[in-house]
C-alpha positions in Angstrom: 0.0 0.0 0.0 1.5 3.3 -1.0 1.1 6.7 0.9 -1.6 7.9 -1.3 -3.6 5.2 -0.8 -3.1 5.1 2.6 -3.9 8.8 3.0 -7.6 7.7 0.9 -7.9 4.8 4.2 -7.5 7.5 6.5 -10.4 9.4 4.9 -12.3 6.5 5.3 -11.5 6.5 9.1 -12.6 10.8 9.1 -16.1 9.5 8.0 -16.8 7.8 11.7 -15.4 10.5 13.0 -17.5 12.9 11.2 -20.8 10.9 12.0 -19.7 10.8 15.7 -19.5 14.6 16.1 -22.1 15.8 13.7 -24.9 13.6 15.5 -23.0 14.6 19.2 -24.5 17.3 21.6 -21.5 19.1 21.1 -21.9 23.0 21.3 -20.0 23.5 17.9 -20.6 20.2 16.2 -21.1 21.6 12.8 -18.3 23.6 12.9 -16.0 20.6 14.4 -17.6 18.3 11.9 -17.0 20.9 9.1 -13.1 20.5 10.1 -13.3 16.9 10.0 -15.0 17.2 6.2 -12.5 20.0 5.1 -9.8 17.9 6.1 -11.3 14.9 4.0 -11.1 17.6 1.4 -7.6 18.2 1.7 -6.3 14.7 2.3 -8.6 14.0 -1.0 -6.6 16.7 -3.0 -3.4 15.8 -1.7 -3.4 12.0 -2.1 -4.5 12.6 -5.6 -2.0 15.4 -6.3 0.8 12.6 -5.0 -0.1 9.8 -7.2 0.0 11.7 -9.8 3.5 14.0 -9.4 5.0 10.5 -7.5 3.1 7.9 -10.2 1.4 6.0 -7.4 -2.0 5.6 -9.0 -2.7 2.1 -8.8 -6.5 0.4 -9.5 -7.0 -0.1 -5.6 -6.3 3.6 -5.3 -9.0 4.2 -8.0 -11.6 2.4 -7.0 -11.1 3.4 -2.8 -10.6 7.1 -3.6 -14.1 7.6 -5.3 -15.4 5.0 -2.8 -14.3 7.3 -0.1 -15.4 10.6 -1.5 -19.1 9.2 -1.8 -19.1 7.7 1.8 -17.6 10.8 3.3 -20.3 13.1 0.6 -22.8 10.7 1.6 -22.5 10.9 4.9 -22.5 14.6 5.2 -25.1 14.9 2.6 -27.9 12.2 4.9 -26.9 14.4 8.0 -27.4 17.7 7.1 -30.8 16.2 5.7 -32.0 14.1 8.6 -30.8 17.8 10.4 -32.7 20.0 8.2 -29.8 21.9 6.8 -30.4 20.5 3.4 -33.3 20.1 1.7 -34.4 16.1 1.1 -34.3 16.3 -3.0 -30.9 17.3 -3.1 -29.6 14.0 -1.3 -32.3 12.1 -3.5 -30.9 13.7 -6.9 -27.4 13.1 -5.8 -27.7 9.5 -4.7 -29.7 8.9 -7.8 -26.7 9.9 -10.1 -24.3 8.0 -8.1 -26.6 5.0 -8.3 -26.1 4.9 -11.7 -22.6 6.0 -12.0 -21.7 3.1 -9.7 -23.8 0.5 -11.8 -22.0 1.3 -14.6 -18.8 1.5 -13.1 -19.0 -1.9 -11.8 -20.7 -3.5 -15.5 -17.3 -1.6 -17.0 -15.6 -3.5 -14.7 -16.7 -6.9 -14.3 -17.3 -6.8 -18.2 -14.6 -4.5 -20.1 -11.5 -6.1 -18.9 -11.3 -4.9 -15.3 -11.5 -1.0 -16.3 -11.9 1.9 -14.6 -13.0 5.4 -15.4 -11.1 8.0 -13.5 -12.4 10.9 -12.2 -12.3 13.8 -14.9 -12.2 17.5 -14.6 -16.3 17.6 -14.4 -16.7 15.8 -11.3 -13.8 17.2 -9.5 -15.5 20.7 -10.4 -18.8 19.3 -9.3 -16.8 18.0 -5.6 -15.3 21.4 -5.0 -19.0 22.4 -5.6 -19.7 20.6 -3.0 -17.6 21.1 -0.4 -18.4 25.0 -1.3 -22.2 24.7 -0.4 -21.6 22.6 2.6 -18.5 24.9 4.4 -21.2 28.1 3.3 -23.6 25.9 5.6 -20.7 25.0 8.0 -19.7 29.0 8.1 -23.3 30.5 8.4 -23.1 32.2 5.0 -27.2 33.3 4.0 -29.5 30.6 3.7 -30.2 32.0 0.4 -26.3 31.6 -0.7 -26.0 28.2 0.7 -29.0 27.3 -1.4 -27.7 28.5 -4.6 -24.4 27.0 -4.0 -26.4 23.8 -3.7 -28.3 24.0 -6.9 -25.1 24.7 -9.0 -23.8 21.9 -7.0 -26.4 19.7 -8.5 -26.7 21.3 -12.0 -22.6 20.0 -11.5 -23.2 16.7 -10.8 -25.9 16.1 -13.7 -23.4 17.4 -15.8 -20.5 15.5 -14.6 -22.3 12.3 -15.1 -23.3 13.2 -18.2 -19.9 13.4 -19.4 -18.9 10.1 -17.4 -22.1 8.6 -19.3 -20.4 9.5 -22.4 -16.9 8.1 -21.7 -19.0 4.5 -20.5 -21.0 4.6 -23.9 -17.7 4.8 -25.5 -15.9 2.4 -23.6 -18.8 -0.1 -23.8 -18.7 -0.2 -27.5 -15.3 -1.1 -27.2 -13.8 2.1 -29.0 -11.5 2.8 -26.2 -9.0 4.8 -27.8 -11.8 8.1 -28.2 -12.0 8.2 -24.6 -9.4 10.6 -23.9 -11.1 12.9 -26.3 -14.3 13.1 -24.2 -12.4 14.6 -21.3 
């Protein structure tokens, strides 16, 4: 296991953490769990940005990495829901998309010799989205801010999986050499 890979484990050991606090009676649980979520954020950008510069990226790290973004999004995403923070259709929309993305990801997969889409410049736009409208929540910005930032996160992620639906139409017919062109 290399360090970036072991920096995406430790992300999944923040989402406990996370759940822990958030749901605590804690006098500044949101802010505390906002922390904990930023620093998700960071350990997310800087285990990606070392695989890359070091050339660690591996297929374990590509699966896990998504896998932990979505538990830790996922997570935050059913809490500030079940809290109120959030309205319930954004959660829906959102899980909804990454129903499907992970369908597809796994028929790629199990069918298309073992591959993998990577993440692309539309859903890391879409995450920093994301982590925009939560910290706006996390930091008391205007309802009314929060909420836009919410909507454009969602506008985002139909967008982003859009373009991953394109790359999996592409790789499903077997014309994998077009692929990079999509991105």
């Amino acid at each position: 296991m290399n360090i970036p890979n072991i920096i995406t484990v430790f992300r999944l050991f923040l989402i406990p953490v996370f759940l822990f606090v958030f749901h605590s009676n804690l006098e500044n649980r949101i802010l505390i769990s906002g922390m904990i979520f930023l620093l998700a954020g960071i350990s997310d950008v800087t285990d990606g940005y070392i695989a890359r510069k070091y050339n660690l990226i591996t297929k374990f790290g590509t699966v896990l990495d998504p896998f932990a973004d979505k538990m830790m999004s996922f997570s935050v995403l059913i809490s500030y829901t079940i809290s109120g923070l959030i309205p319930s259709w954004i959660v829906i929309t959102l899980a909804l998309k990454e129903l499907f993305m992970i369908l597809g990801g796994g028929l790629l997969y199990l069918h298309k010799d073992k591959k993998v889409i990577p993440s692309n410049k539309f859903g890391k736009i879409a995450t920093f989205s994301f982590y925009a409208a939560i910290l706006s929540i996390v930091f008391n910005i205007p309802p009314e801010i929060s909420i836009i930032l919410l909507l454009i996160t969602v506008i985002l992620n139909i967008v982003a999986f859009y373009n991953y639906l394109k790359i999996f139409l592409k790789l499903n017919k077997g014309n994998d050499r077009t692929v990079d062109k999509v991105n």
